[in-house]
C-alpha positions as CSV (number, residue, x, y, z in Angstrom):
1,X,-111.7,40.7,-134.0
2,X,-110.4,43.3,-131.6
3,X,-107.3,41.3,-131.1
4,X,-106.9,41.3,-135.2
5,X,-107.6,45.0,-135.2
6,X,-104.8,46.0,-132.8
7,X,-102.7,44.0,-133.7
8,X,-102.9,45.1,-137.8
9,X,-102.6,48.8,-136.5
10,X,-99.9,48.4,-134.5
11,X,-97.9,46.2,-137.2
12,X,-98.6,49.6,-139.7
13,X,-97.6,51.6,-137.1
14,X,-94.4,50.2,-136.6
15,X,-94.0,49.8,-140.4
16,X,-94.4,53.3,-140.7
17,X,-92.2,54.5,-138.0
18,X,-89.8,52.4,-139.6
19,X,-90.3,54.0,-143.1
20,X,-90.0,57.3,-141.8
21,X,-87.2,56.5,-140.0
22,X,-85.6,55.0,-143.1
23,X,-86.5,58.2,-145.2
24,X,-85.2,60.7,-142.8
25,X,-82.3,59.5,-141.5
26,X,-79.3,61.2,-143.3
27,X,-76.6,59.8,-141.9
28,X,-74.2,56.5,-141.3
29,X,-74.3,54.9,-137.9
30,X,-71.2,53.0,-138.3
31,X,-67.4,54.2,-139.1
32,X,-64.4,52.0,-138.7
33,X,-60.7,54.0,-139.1
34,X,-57.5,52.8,-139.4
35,X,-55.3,55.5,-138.0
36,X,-51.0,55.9,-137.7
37,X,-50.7,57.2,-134.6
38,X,-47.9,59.4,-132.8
39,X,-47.6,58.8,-129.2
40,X,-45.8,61.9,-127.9
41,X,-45.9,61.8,-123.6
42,X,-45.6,65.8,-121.7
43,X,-44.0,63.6,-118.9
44,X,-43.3,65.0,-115.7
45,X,-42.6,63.0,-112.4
46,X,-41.9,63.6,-108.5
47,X,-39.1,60.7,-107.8
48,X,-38.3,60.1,-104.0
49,X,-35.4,59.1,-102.6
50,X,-33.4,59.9,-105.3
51,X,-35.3,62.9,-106.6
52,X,-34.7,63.8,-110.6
53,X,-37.4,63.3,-113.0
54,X,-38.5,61.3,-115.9
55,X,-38.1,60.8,-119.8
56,X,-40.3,58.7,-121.9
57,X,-40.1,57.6,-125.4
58,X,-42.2,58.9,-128.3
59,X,-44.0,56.0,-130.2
60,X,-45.7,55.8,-133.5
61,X,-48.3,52.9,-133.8
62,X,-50.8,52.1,-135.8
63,X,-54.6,51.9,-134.2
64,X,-58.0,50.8,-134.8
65,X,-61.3,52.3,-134.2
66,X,-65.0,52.1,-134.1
67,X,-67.3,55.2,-134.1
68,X,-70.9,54.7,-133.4
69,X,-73.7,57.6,-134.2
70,X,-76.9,58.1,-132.1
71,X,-78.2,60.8,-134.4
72,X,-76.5,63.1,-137.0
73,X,-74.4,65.2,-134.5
74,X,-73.7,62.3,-131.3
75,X,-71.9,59.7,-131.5
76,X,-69.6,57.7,-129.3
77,X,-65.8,55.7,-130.5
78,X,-63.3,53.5,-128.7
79,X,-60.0,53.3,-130.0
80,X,-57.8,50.4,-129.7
81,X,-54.0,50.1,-129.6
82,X,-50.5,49.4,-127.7
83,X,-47.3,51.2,-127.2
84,X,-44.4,50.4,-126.1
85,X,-42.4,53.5,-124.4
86,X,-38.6,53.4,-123.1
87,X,-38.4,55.1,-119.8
88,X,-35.9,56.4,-117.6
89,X,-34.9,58.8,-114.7
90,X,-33.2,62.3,-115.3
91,X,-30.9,64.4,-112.9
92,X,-31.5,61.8,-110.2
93,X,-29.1,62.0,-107.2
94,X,-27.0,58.4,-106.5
95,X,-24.2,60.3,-104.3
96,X,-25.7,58.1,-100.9
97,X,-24.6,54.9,-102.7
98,X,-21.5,56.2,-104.1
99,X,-22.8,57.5,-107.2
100,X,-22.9,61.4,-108.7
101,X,-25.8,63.9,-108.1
102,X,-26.7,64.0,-112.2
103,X,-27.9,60.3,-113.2
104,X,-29.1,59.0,-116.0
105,X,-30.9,55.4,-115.4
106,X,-32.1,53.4,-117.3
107,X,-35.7,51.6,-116.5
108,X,-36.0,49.4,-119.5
109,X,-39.4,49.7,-120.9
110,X,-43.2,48.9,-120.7
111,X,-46.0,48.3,-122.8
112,X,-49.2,50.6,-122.8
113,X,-52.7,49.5,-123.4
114,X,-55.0,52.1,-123.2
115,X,-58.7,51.7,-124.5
116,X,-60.2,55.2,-124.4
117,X,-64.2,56.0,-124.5
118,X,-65.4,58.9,-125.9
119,X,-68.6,61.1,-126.7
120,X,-68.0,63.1,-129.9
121,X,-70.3,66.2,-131.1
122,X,-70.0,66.5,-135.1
123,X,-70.5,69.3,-137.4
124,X,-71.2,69.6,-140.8
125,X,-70.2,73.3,-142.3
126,X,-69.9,71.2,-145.7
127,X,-71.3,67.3,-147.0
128,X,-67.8,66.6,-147.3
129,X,-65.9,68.0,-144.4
130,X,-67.2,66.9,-140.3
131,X,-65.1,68.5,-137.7
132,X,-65.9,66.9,-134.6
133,X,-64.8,67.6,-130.7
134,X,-65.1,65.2,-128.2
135,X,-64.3,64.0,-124.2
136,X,-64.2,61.0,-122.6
137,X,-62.6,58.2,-120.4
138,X,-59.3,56.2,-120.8
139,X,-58.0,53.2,-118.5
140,X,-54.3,52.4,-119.0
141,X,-53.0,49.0,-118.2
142,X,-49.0,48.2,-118.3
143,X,-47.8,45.2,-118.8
144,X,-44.5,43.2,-120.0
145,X,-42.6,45.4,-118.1
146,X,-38.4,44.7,-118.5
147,X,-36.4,46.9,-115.9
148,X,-33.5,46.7,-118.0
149,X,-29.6,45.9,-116.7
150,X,-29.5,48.7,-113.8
151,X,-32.3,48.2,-112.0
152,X,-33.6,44.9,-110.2
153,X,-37.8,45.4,-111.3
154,X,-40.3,48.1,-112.0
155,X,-43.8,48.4,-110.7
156,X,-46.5,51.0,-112.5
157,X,-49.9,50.8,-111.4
158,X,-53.0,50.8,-113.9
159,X,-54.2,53.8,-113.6
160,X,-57.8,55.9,-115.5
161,X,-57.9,59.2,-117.1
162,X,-59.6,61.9,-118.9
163,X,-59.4,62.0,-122.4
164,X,-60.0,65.4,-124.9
165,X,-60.5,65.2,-128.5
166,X,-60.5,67.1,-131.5
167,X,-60.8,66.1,-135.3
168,X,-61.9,66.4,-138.7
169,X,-63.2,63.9,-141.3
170,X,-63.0,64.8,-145.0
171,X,-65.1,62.4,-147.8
172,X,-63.0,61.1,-150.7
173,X,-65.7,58.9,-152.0
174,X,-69.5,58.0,-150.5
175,X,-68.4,55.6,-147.9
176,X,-64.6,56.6,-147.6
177,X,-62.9,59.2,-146.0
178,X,-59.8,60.3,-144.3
179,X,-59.3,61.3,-140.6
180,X,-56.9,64.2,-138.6
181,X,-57.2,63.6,-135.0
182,X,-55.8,64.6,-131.7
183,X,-56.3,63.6,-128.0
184,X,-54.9,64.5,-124.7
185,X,-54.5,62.1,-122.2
186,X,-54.2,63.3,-118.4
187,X,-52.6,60.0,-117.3
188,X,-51.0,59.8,-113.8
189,X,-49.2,56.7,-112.6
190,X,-47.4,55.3,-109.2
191,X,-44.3,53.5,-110.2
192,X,-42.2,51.9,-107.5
193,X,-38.8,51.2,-108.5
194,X,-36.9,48.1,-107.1
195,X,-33.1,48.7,-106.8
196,X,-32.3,46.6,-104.6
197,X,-29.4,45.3,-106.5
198,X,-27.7,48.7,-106.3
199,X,-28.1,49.1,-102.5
200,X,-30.1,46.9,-100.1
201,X,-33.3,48.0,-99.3
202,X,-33.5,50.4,-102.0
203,X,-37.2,51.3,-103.1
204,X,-37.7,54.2,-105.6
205,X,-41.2,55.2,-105.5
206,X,-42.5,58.0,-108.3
207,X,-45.8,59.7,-109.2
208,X,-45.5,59.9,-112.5
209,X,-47.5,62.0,-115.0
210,X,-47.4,60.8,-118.5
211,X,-50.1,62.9,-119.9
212,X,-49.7,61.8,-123.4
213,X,-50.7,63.7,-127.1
214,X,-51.6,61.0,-129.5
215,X,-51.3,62.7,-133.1
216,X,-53.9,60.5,-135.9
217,X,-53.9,60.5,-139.6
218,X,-56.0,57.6,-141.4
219,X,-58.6,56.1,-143.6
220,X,-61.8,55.5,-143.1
221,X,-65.0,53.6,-144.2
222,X,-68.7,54.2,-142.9
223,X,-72.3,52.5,-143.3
């Protein structure tokens, strides 16, 4: 009888935690945007042996991601997405091979995939408009890398970084909405250069800061 007794109050009790939960939660745990995104890097790189710096590409791409709330105001998303960014060297100095002291060269181009974590804070000054900041983690991995026709192979090294975040959704229906979003990336990567081809022995190695602003607009749905 005991056994039946506890185990009745402790089925309503969870029944009723559950009810009240149901009743005053007020808001979606799930959203899922579908966001264009511009890639724009602030590059910036110290380039040895040949000195100069670096130029990267600006991309637009489209990305996916998946927001997750623990309560009305926390919540935590992970974007998804690839890039592909043409890179070279600027001013850099080829007089010891033969070459002038202003170069241009060409390192072909790599892809970027970087998945980025982070914890979001969201207000509500109306039902229908949730600014939202947020900070978090990002590991880039490059890969297909093509040196181009000057160089013989380029090398850049996976590398994390801190990620900033600052946004605003804005209902259109219930369960849509649209999305303005910005992060900064603080993404710093050693690249090692191989152009060997243009004198032997020649290594190029570069820390490279690519420090990226990726600039969102989308749609979005939420349950």
């Amino acid at each position: 009888m005991k056994k039946l007794f506890f185990a009745t109050a402790a089925c309503l009790l969870f029944g009723l935690g559950v009810s009240q939960a149901q009743e005053t939660r007020d808001f979606d745990r799930w959203q899922i945007r579908l966001r264009g995104v511009g890639v724009v890097p602030i590059e910036n790189a110290d380039v040895s042996t040949i000195g100069g710096n670096v130029a990267i590409s600006s991309q637009l791409i489209p990305e996916l991601d998946f927001t997750y709330f623990f309560n009305k105001n926390i919540a935590a998303e992970l974007i998804l997405g690839t890039t592909k960014h043409k890179v070279s060297t600027t001013n850099s100095d080829l007089s010891a091979i033969g070459g002038s002291t202003n170069n241009k060269i060409d390192l072909g181009s790599v892809w970027l995939l970087p998945p980025t974590l982070t914890v979001q804070y969201h207000f509500h000054p109306t039902p229908s408009i949730k600014p939202y900041i947020g900070v978090g983690a990002n590991y880039t991995i490059f890969y297909n890398e093509n040196a181009g026709n000057t160089v013989k192979n380029v090398q850049y090294d996976n590398a994390f970084g801190l990620a900033t975040q600052l946004g605003v959704d804005i209902s259109i229906s219930k369960n849509l909405f649209v999305n303005l979003d910005v992060k900064h990336i603080l993404l710093k990567t050693d690249v090692n250069v191989d152009a060997s081809n243009l004198a032997t022995g020649l290594n190029i190695p570069a820390k490279v800061n690519i420090n990226p602003f990726l600039l969102g607009f989308g749609v979005g749905v939420k349950f």
